[in-house]
C-alpha positions in Angstrom: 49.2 122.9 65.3 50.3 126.5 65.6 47.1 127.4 67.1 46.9 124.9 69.4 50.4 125.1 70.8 49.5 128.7 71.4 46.9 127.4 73.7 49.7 126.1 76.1 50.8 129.6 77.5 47.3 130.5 78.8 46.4 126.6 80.0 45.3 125.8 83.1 47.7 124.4 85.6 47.1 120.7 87.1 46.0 120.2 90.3 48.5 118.8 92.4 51.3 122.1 91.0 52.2 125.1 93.4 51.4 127.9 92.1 54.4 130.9 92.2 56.9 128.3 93.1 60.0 130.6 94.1 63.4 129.3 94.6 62.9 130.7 98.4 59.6 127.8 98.7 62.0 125.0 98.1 65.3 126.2 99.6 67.1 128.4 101.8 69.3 131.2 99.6 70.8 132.8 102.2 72.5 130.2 104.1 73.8 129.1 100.9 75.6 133.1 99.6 79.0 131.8 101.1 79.2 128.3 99.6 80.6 127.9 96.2 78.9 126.5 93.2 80.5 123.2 93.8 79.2 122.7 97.6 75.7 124.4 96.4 75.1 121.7 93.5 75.8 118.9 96.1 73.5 120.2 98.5 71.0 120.4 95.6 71.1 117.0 94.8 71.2 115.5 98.0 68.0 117.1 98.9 66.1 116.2 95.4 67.9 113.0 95.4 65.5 112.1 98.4 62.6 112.6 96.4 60.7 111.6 93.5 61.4 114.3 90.8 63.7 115.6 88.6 66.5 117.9 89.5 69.4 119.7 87.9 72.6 121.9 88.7 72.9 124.2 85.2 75.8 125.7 84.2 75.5 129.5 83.2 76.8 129.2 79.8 74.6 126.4 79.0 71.3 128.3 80.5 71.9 131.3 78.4 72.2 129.5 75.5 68.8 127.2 76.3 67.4 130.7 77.5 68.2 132.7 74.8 66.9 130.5 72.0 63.9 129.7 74.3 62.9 133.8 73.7 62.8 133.0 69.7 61.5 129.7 69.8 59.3 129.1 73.2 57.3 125.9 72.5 59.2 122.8 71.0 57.7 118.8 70.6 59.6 115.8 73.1 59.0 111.9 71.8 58.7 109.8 75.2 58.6 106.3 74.2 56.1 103.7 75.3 55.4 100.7 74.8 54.0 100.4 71.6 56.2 103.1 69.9 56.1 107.1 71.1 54.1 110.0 73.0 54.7 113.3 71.4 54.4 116.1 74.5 54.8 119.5 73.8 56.8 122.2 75.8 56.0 126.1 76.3 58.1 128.5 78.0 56.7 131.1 80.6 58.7 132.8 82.0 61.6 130.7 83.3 59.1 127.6 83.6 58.7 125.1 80.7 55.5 123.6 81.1 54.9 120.1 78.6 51.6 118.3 78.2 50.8 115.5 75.7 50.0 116.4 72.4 47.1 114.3 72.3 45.5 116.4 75.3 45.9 119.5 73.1 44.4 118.7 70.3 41.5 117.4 72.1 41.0 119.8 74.9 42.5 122.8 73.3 42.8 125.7 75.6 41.8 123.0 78.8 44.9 121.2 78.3 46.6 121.5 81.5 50.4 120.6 82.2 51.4 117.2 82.9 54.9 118.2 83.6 56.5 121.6 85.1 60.2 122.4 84.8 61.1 125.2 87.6 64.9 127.1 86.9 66.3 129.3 88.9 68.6 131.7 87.9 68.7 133.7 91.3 72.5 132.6 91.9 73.7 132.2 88.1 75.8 136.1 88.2 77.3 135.3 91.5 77.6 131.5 90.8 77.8 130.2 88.0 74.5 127.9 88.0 71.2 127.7 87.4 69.2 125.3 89.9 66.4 123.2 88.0 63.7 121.0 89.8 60.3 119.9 88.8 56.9 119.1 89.3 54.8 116.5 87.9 51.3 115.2 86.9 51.7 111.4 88.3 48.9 110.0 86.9 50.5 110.8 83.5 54.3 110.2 84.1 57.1 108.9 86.1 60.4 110.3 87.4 62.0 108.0 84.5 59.7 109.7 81.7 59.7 112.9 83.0 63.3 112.9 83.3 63.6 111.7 79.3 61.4 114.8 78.6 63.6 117.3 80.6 66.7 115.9 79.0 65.3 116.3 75.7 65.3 120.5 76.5 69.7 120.4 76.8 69.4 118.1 73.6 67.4 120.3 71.5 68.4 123.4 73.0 71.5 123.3 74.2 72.9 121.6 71.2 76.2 122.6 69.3 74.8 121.1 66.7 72.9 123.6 64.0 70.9 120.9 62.3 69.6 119.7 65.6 68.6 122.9 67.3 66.9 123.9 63.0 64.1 121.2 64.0 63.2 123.7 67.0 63.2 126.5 65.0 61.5 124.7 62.0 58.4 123.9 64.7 58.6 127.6 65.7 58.6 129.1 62.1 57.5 126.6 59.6 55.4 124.3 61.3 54.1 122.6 57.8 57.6 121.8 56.9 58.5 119.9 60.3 59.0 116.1 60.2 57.7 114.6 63.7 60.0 111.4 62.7 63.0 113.5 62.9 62.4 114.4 66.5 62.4 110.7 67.3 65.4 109.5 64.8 67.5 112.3 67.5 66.2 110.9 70.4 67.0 107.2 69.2 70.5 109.2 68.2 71.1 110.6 71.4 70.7 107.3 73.5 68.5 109.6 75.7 65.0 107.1 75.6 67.4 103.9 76.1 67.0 103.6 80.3 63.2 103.9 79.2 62.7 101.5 76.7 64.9 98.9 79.5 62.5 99.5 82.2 59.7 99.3 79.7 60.9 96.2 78.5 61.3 94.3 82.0 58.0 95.5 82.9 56.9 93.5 80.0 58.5 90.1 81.1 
């Protein structure tokens, strides 16, 4: 499992992703310098809120926590539920991006695995600020907004957790591999109430 999560910093990246995807490609910084954080976040989300992705206005303090634990413990396992129970995709930082793919397409394509699922922050205004501005991109052949937005919200519950038991079952799956319990990832999740809105939507598709 080591190995193969290893794999994820030098995949290949989907079609479909822009490559060197600067805060400057998706917005304009300098017509923003004399607005405050408030004004910027509402600007933020009235432009993703447009389109189909996920977005996000971080605060500092919660970045540097998510940032500095992402420098000792870069990859980390999501449960997205389906259907007929859960998908376990994996997450690697690179730099300020957190690229996830399925589980499933690492162990079978190894180093070929590319990323389903891109998570793009932007720290550019978080001294002056106070934010860190968070949008996405997204394999749709293998997820929706809904699913990729369970996935991204899975990185503030497993990172940016107060809780020490929680944010152990990252650094278990960084340090001690063998000893981490894949059922434990899944009893937070159910925990959390973060996979509910899913399993609704998955439900009603159903009936």
């Amino acid at each position: 499992m080591e190995q193969k999560t290893d794999a994820l910093g030098k995949q290949p990246v989907s079609k479909g992703f822009t490559k060197d995807k600067t805060l400057s490609s998706v917005f304009n910084v300098e017509m923003v310098k004399d607005k405050t954080a408030e004004e910027i976040k509402q600007i933020w989300q009235q432009y993703f809120s447009a389109k189909d992705t996920v977005y996000a206005v971080i605060p500092k303090e919660k970045f540097d926590l998510i940032w500095n634990r992402a420098q000792s413990c870069p990859t980390f396992l999501c449960a997205l539920p389906r259907r007929d129970g859960y998908e376990f995709f994996v997450g690697q930082w690179t730099g300020t991006e957190l690229h996830f793919t399925a589980l499933i397409n690492i162990q079978t394509r190894g180093d070929a695995a590319a990323s389903q699922l891109i998570l793009y922050h932007y720290p550019e205004l978080k001294e002056e600020k106070g934010i860190v501005l968070m949008t996405a991109e997204m394999d749709s052949t293998f997820l929706n907004v809904v699913e990729a937005q369970c996935i991204a919200n899975q990185v503030q519950l497993f990172y940016a957790t107060d809780r020490k038991e929680i944010y152990g079952l990252v650094e278990t799956f960084n340090f001690r591999p063998n000893e981490f319990k894949y059922m434990s990832v899944i009893a937070e999740l159910e925990q959390s109430g973060l996979g509910a809105e899913l399993k609704r939507a998955q439900n009603q598709d159903k009936t």
